[in-house]
N, C-alpha and C positions, 0 to 999 in steps of 0.2 A: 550311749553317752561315752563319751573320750576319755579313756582310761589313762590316766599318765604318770599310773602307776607300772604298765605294763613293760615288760624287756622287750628291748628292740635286737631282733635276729637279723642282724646284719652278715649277708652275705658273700664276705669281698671276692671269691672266683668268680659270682655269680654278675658280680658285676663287674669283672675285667672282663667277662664275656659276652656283658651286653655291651660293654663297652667296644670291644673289635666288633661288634655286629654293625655298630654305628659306624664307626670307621671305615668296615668295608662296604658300605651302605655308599660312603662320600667317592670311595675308589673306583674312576670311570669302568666302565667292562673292559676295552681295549688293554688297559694297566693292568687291570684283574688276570687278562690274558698271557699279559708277560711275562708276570711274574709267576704264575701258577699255568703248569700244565693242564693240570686236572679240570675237566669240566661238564658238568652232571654227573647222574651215577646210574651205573650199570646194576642192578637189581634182578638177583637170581634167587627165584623160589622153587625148593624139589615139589613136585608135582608125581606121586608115586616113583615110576623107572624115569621120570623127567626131570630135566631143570627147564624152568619158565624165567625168559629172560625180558627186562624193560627196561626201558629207559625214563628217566627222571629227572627234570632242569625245570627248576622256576616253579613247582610244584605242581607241572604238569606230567602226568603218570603215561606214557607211548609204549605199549604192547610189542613184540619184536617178533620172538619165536621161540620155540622149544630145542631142548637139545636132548639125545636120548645119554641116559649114564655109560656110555662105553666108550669105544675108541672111535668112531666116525664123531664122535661129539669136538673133537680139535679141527678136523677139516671143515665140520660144517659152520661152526664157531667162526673158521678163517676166512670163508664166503662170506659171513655176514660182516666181518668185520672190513674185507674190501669195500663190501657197498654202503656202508655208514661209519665213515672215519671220525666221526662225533663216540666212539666206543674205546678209539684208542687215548683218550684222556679221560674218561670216564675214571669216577671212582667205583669200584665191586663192592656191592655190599651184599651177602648171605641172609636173606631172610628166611627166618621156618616158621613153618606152620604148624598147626596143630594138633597135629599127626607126630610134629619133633620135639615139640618146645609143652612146659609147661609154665604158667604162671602161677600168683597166691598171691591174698593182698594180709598184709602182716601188721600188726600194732604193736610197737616197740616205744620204752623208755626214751623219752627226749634228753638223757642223757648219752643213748647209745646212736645220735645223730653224728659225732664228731667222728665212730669207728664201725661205722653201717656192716660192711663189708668183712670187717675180724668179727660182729659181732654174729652176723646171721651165719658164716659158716662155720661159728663155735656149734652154733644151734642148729645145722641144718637137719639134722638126722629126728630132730624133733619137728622141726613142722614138714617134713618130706619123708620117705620113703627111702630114700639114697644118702648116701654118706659124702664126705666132701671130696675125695679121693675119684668117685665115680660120675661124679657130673661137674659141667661147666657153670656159673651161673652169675647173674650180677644184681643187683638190689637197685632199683630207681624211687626217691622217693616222692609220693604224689601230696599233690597241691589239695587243702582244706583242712578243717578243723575233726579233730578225733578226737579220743577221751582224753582226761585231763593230763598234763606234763607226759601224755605221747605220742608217736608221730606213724603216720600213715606212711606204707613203704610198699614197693610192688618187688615182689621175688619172683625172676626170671630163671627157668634154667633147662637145660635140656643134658642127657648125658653121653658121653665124651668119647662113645663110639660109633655115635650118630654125626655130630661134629667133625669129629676127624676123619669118618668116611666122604663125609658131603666135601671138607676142604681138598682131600686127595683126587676126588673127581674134578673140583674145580681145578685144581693146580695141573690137573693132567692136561685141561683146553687150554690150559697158558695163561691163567687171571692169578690174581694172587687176591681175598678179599682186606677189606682193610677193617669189616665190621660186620660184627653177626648180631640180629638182633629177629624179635619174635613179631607174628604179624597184629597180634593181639593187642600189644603195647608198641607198636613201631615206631623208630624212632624220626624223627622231622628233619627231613635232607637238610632241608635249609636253614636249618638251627642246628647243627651238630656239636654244639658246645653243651648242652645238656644231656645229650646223648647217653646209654647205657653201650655195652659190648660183653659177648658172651665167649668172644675172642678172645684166647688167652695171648697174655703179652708175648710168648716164642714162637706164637705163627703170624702177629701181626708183621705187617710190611712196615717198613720203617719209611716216616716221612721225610720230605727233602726238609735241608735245610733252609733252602734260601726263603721261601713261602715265610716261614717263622718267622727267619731273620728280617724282612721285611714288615710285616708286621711289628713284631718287635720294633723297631727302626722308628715307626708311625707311631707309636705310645706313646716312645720316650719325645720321640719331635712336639708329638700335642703334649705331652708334660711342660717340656721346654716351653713351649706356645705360650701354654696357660698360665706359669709360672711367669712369660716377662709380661702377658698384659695383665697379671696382678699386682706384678709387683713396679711396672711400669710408671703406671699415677703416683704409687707412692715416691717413686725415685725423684719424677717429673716435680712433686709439692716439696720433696727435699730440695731441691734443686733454685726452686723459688722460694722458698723460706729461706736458705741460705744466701740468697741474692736479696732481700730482702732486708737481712741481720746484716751482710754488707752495707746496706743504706739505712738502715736507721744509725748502725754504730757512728760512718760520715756525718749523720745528721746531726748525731749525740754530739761529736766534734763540735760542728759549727756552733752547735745551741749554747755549749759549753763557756766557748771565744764570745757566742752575744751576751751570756749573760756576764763574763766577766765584763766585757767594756761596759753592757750597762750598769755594774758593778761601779765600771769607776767615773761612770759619767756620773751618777746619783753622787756618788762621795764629791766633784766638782761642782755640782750644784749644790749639794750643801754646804759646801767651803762658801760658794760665792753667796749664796742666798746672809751666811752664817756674816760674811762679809758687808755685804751688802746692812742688812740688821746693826751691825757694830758702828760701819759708817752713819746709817740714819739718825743711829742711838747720840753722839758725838755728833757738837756744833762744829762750825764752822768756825777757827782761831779765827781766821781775818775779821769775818761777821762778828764775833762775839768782842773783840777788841773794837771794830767801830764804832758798835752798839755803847761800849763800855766809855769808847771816846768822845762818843756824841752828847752822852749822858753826864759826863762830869765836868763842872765849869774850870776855868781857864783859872782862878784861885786855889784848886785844887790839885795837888799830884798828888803819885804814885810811886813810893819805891820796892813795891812787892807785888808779884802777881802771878799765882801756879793754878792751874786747874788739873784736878785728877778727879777720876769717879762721878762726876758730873755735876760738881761743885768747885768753884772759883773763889778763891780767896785773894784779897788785896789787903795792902796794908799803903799808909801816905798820911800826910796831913793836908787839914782844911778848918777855913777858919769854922767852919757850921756842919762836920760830920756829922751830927744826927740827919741832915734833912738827906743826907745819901740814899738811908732808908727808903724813904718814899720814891726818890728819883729813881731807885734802882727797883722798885715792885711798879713801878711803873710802867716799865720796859716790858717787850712782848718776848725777849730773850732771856731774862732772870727773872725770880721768886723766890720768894722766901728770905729775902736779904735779915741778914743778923749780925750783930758784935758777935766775937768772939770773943774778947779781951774789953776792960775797960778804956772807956776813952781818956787820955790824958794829954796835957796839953804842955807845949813846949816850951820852957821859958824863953828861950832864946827869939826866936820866929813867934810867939804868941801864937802858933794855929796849934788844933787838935788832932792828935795818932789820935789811929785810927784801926781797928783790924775788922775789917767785915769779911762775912762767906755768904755766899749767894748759890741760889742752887740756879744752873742752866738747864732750861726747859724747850728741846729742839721743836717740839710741837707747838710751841708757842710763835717761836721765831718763825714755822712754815706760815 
């Protein structure tokens, strides 16, 4: 069951180093060639008064020849190296055997995983025989599960007059190696970023720069790389959302301009509609005057006559004001005809004032 309670041991060298493996993995051969001299490895194991020399590329192991420990070892060394010029880029590596080298598999504090190295040569004299002073040695540590909160570790070491006799015979033939390791736990040519080394740092060969520098070079480019196609889409959706907030904000504008005119078209429709309604409401003076004309006989006038509010009032004399009444509720233009005032009659002229109000009823008149 999937523990997701467990700490996650993240390795980051370990994978800047799988990381160049990929990288050099992408690197044609021919480029691999230019930039880097070196090519396989030259593998020299003492063999008693012998060194056993092989060659190593692509993980294929080719057998060579022996060299004896003394001084014909540089001429014969030269021979060989005329007729396999695949040696003069070769990298040297020192392997010993069992005869040189010891190993020990160790169980240590998984807190003593961050200072392997200070910590086993505090301790050497405890789990070895030899003090730190007299052997060379280096700690690789192995892959699986050991007791709890500790870690499986392999102690390599041989001691350091063994070493430096085997490096002073090599240096005599003209190599210089670049890695000493044991054949028990050998390290993997073609993985050498996990690598162990029993070489101490003052007799290692110092690497070229440029190999690094190149490399190097490739990291930070695929950084680069990977950083713009991350960050590429997002620039690209900045890029259209911002062209995007350009055209709605245009759009907002225009919307803005329709809704005022339709703002003030509404307000002219309801003026006119408001208009319109007022006219409807309101007779027609001419119509209501012919109507008023047509209605009252030729015995009869008028010296008053105002309509407001949708009421008409007259005032005149006639010999028979009452019968207005009827004549005026009669009409499909008035209603409601009434005195306002008593009727009285004129001495003079004998006819009757008069004050009527009538209500006008435009519906009627339609």
């Amino acid at each position: 069951m999937l523990n997701l309670n467990s700490t996650i041991d993240l390795d980051f060298k370990q994978f800047l180093r799988w990381w160049k493996r990929e990288l050099n993995f992408l690197i044609p051969e021919k480029i691999k060639r230019l930039i880097n001299d070196q090519q396989g490895f030259l593998i020299i194991t003492p063999v008693g008064n012998q060194l056993a020399l092989a060659y190593s590329c692509n993980g294929q192991l080719e057998p060579m020849t022996t060299l004896d420990r003394n001084e014909s070892a540089a001429a014969r060394y030269k021979d060989v190296l005329e007729k396999d010029d695949r040696l003069a880029k070769a990298k040297v590596i020192l392997r010993l055997t069992n005869h040189y080298a010891i190993q020990k598999e160790l169980s240590l504090p998984a807190a003593a995983k961050e200072n392997l190295y200070q910590v086993v040569g505090y301790e050497l004299d405890r789990y070895t025989p030899f003090k730190p002073e007299q052997v060379y040695f280096a700690v690789k540590r192995l892959e699986g599960v050991g007791e709890p909160d500790h870690i499986r570790v392999m102690l390599i070491l041989t001691t350091r007059d063994i070493l430096n006799g085997f490096f002073e015979d090599i240096k005599a033939i003209g190599l210089s190696p670049q890695l000493v390791d044991y054949e028990g736990s050998a390290n993997d040519c073609d993985n050498l970023g996990d690598s162990y080394n029993l070489l101490p740092d003052r007799l290692r060969q110092k690497t070229e720069k440029l190999p690094r520098i190149i490399y190097s070079a490739l990291i930070t480019l695929t950084c680069l790389l990977l950083a713009v196609v991350m960050a590429m889409p997002v620039w690209l959706e900045s890029q259209t959302v911002n062209a995007l907030q350009l055209k709605t904000e245009a759009l907002e504008k225009d919307a803005k301009k329709v809704k005022a005119l339709q703002k003030d078209i509404d307000a002219m429709m309801d003026e006119t509609r408001q208009l319109l309604a007022e006219k409807s409401a309101a007779p027609e003076v001419i119509l209501m005057l012919n109507t008023l004309s047509s209605l009252i006989k030729d015995d009869t006038w008028l010296s008053y006559a105002q309509y407001s509010d949708g009421h008409l009032q007259i005032q005149g004399e006639s010999p028979t004001a009452s019968t207005l009444i009827a004549v005026l509720e009669a009409s499909d233009v008035f209603a409601h005809a009434r005195f306002v005032s008593p009727v009285t009659q004129d001495p003079v002229s004998k006819l009757e004032r008069f004050q009527i109000t009538v209500d006008v009823t435009p519906d009627r008149k339609q």
